[in-house]
C-alpha positions in Angstrom: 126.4 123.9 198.5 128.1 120.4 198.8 132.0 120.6 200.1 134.2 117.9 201.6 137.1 118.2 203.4 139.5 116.2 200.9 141.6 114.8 204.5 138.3 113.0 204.9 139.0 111.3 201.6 142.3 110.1 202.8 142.0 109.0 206.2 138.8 107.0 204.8 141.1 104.9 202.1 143.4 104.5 205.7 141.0 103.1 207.5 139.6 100.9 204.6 143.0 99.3 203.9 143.1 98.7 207.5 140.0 96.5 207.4 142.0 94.7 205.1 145.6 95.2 206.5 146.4 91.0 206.3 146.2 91.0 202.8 148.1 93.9 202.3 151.8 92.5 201.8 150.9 90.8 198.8 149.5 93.9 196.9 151.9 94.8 194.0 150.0 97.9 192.8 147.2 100.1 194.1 145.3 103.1 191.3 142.3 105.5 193.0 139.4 105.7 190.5 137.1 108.5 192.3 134.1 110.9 191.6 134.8 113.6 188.8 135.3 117.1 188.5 135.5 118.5 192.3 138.0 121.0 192.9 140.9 120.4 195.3 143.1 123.7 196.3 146.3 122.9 197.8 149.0 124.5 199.4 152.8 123.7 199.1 152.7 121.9 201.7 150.0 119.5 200.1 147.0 120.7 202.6 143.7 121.7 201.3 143.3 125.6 202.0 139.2 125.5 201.6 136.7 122.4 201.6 136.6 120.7 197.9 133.8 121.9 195.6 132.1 118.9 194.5 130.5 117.8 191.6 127.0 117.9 193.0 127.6 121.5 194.4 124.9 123.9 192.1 126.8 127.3 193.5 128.4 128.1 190.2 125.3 127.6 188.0 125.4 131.8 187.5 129.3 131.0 186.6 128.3 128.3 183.8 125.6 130.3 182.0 128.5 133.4 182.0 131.1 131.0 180.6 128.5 129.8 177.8 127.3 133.8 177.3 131.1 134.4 176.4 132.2 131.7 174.2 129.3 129.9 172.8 127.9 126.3 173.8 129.1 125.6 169.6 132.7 126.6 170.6 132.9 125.1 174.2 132.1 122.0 172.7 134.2 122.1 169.9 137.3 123.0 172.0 137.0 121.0 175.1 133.9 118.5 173.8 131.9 120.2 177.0 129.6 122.6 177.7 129.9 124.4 181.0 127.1 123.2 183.3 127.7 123.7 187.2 128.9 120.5 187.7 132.1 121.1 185.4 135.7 122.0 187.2 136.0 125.3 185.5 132.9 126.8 186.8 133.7 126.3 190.4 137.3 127.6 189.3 134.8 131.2 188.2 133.2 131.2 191.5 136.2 130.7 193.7 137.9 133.5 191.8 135.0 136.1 192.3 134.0 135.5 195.9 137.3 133.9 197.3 139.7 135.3 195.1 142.2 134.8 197.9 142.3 131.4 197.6 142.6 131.3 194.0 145.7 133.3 194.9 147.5 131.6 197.6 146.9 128.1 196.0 150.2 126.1 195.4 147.8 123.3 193.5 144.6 122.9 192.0 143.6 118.9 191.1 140.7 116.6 191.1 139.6 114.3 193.8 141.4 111.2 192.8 144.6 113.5 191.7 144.9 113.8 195.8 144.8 111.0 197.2 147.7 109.8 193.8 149.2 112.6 195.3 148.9 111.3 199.3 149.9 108.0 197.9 153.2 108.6 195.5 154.1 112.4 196.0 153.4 113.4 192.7 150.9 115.4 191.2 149.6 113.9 188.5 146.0 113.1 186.5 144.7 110.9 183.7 143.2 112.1 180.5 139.6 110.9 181.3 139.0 112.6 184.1 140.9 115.8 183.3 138.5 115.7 180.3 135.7 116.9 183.0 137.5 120.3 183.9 136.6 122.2 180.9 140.3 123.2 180.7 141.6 120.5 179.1 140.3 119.1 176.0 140.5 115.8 174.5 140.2 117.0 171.2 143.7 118.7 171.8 145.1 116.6 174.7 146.3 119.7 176.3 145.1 122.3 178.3 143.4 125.0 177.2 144.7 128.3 178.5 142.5 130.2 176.2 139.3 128.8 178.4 141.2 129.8 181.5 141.8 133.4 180.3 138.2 133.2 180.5 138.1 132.4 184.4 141.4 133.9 185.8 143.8 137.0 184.7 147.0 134.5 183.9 146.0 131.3 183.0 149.3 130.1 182.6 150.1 130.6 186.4 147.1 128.2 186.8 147.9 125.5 184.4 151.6 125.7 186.0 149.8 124.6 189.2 147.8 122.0 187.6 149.0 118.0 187.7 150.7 116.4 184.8 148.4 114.2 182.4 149.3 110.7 181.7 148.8 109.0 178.8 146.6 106.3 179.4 148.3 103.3 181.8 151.2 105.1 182.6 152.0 104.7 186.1 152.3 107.9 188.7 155.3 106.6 190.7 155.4 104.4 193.6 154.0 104.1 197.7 156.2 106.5 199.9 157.5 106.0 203.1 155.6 108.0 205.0 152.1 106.3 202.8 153.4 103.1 203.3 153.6 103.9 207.4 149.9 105.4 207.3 148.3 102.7 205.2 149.8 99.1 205.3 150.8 99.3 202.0 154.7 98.0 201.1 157.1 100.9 200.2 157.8 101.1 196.0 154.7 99.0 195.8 153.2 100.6 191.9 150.8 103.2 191.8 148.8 103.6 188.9 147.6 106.9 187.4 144.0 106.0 188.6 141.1 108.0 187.2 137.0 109.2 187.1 134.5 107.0 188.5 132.7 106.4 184.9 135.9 106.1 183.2 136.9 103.2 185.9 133.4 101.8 185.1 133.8 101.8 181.5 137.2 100.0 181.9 135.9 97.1 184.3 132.9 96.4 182.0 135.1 96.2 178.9 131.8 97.8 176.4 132.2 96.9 173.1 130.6 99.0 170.1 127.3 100.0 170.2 127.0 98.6 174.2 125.6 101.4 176.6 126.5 101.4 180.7 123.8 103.1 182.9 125.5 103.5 186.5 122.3 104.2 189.1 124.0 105.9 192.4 122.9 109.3 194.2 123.2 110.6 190.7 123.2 108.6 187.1 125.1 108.3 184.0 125.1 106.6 180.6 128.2 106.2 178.7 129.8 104.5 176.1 133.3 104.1 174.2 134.1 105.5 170.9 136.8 105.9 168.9 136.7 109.2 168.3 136.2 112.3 170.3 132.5 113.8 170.6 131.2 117.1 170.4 127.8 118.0 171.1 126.6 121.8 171.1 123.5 120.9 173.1 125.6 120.5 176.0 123.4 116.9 177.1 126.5 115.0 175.9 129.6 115.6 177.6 132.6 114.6 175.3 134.6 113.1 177.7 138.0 110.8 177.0 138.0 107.5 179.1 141.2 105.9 180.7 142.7 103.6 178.2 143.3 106.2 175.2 139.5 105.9 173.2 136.9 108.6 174.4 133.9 108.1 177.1 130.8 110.3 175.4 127.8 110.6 178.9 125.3 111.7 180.1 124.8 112.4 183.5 121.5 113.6 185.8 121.5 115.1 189.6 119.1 112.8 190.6 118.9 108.8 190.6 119.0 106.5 193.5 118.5 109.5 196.2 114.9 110.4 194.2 114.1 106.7 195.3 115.3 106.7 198.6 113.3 110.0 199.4 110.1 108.8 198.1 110.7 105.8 200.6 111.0 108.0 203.4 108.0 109.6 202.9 106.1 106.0 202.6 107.8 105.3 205.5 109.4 102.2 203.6 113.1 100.8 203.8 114.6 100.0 200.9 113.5 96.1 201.0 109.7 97.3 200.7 109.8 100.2 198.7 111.8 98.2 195.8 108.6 95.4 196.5 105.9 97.8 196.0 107.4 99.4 193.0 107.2 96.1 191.6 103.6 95.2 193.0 101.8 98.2 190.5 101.9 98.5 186.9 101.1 102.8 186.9 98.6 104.6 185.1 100.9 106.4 182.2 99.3 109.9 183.5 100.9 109.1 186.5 104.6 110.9 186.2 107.1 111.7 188.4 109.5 114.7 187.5 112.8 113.7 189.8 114.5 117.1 189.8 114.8 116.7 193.2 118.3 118.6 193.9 117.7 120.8 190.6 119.3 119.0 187.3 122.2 118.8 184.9 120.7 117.1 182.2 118.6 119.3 181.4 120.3 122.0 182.7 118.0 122.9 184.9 119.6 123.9 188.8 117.2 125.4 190.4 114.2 122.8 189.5 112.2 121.0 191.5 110.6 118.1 191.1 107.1 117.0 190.2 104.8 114.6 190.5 101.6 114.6 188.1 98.6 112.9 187.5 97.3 111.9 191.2 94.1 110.5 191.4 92.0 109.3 194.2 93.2 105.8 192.8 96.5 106.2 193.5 98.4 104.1 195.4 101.3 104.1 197.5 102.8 101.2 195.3 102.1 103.3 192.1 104.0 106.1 193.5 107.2 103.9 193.8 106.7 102.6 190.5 106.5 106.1 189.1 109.3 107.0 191.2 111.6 104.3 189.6 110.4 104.8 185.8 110.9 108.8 186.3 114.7 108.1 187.2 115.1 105.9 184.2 113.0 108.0 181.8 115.6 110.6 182.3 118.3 108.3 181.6 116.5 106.9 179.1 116.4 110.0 177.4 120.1 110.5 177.9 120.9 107.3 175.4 118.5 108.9 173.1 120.9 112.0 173.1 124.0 109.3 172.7 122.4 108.1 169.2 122.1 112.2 168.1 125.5 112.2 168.7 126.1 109.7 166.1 127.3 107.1 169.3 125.8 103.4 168.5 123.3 102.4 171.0 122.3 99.4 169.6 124.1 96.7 171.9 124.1 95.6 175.5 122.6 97.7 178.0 124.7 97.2 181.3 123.2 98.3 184.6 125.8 99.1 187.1 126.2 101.2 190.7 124.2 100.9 193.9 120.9 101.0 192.1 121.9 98.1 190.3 121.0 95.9 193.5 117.6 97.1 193.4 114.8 94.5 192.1 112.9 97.3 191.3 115.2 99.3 189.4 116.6 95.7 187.4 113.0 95.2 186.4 111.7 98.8 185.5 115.3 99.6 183.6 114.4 96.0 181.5 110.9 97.1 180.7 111.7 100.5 179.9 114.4 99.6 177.7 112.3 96.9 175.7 115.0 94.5 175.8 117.4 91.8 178.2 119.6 94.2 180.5 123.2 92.4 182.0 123.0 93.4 185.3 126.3 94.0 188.0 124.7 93.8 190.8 127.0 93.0 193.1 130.0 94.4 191.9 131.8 97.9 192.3 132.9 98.7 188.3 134.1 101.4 189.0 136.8 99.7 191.7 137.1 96.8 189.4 138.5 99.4 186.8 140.9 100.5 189.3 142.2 97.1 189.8 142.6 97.2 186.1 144.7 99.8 186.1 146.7 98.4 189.1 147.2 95.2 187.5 148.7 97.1 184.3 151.0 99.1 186.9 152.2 95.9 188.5 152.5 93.9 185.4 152.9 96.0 182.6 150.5 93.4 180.8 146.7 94.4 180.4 144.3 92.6 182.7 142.8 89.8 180.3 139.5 89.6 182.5 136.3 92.0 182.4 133.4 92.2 184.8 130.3 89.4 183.9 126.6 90.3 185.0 125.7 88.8 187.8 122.0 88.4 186.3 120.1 89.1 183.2 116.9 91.3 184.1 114.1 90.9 181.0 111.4 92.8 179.8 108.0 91.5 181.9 105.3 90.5 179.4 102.3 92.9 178.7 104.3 96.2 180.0 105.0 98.6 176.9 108.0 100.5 178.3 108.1 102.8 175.2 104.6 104.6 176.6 105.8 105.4 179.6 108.9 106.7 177.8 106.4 108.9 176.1 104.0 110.0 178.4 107.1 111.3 180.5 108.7 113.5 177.7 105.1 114.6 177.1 105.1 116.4 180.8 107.6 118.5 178.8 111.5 118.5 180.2 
């Protein structure tokens, strides 16, 4: 189970903007860009009633495979351009409504993580398209919600979609700082607040990807994404059909596990971060040697209750082969995620961009390079999906698009002599 208290959320924005209360006078416009599909229940009064289900949280996994059982993973996908895996909105909706059904009830609001703290900010309850496209009740094929895949969850959908926010069309501001948020946070009163959105969609925005370029964001968990278009369905269920925040559509992938498969392996080398990244560079792994990072169970593939694996120990093996393995695992499964993009008729050929925490990690900026075959524009020391929300904020203030977009800080490429691709192989050939 993985729950939050959403007053955490806010009194950690308070306390951030505090660390930066000098420069607050001169901020025009603020937008929240936040982690996708946790559930937020409200009351009238704007208080959370239960802790926020969040993404991460596997509970609902029974939920998921009921919802697909019903419909079909060929109609979910053509309706909403999801299939229900734990991680989507909807399924934690089905859980709270069979074991706390008295929540569901007494609810005066149901919204998504950033959707409260808009809501803490301005007073209103709104949402964006992209991240209401992770609910599974709203569908970016239709740009409306769905009350026929509530009836599924709840006895009167409609009572639920009249508690859910408004969507905005993309970079229409939610209103403007109140009072009582200007008193709590530094901000100036009326100062813009933009409509804000999902971490990937914010991402997607501050790297400004062009056709055929591919983002992979390395934090606890990963994602690859791109921009299209034109809305994507995929009855597999590995590509989630998302929109993204400036009206085009945000096809992904996304696994459990990414940096936090790293960071475990660490711990039990009894390495910091610092050393582990060097030794993952210091060994070039035997391709037997494969590590299976379904640490926390998996989304992609839909797999919650895995474990992970690691195969192909010998007495030869090294601590520093382990890291490596432990890198190129993590990016074999992402790897395999842009594979999925291509199926889904998404161009792949472009730019790979490397983005979140992981994106600091020499280790990870070299394997990702080799892996992929090709140069890889690294943000290493930038926060896209913040950058996006400034993007947003500047629209809200201005009216007027933001003209920049985020540059790499470096270029990682391919090391000489390593053939990426085998590893590639000799990880989808310990079966997924």
């Amino acid at each position: 189970m993985s729950e939050q208290d959403p007053a955490s959320w806010w009194s950690a924005l308070v306390e951030a903007l505090s660390q930066v209360s000098v420069y607050l006078r001169d901020v025009k416009a603020i937008s929240v860009v936040a982690q996708q599909h946790g559930l937020v229940c409200l009351n009238a009064d704007g208080v959370s009633i239960r802790p926020a289900k969040l993404w991460n949280d596997t509970t609902s996994a029974a939920h998921a495979h009921a919802l697909v059982e019903r419909l079909g993973a060929d109609v979910w996908a053509q309706r909403c351009g999801l299939v229900p895996v734990s991680s989507m909105t909807i399924t934690k909706l089905a859980w709270l409504a069979d074991n706390e059904p008295d929540v569901v009830a007494d609810a005066d609001a149901f919204m998504l993580p950033h959707d409260f703290l808009t809501l803490r900010l301005c007073g209103r309850r709104i949402t964006d398209r992209g991240d209401a496209s992770g609910t599974g009740w709203w569908s970016p094929i239709s740009e409306s919600y769905e009350p026929d895949l509530l009836a599924l969850v709840v006895e009167d959908p409609q009572l639920v979609i009249d508690r859910l926010p408004e969507v905005l069309g993309p970079w229409e501001s939610a209103g403007v700082v109140t009072d009582s948020a200007a008193a709590a946070t530094g901000l100036t009163p009326g100062s813009r607040v933009a409509c804000g959105t999902g971490d990937n969609m914010g991402s997607a925005n501050a790297l400004g990807l062009g056709p055929g370029d591919v983002a992979m964001s390395l934090g606890t968990s990963g994602t690859v994404f791109a921009v299209t278009e034109h809305a994507i369905s995929d009855p597999e269920g590995i590509v989630a059909g998302f929109a993204d925040s400036t009206g085009r559509y945000l096809p992904l992938v996304a696994t459990l596990n990414a940096t936090k498969v790293t960071d475990t392996v660490a711990r039990w080398l009894a390495a910091d971060r610092d050393r582990f990244s060097k030794m993952a560079l210091e060994a070039v792994p035997d391709l037997k040697l494969v590590v299976k990072p379904y640490f926390d169970g998996e989304r992609t593939p839909n797999l919650p209750e895995a474990t992970g694996t690691l195969l192909g120990l010998t007495n030869k093996t090294t601590p520093a082969d382990i890291a490596a393995a432990s890198h190129i695992g993590v990016i074999c499964g992402l790897m395999h995620g842009i594979d999925a993009l291509a199926s889904s008729d998404v161009e792949t050929s472009g730019q790979l961009h490397l983005t979140g925490g992981g994106a600091r990690s020499a280790a990870y900026q070299q394997w990702v390079a080799d892996v992929w075959g090709r140069p890889v524009a690294v943000h290493a020391d930038q926060e896209s999906a913040a950058a996006g929300a400034c993007r947003q904020a500047v629209f809200a203030a201005t009216g007027t698009e933001a003209a920049w977009r985020l540059s790499p800080s470096v270029v990682a490429y391919p090391r000489t002599g390593i053939d990426g691709g085998m590893y590639r192989e000799a990880y989808e050939e310990q079966g997924r």
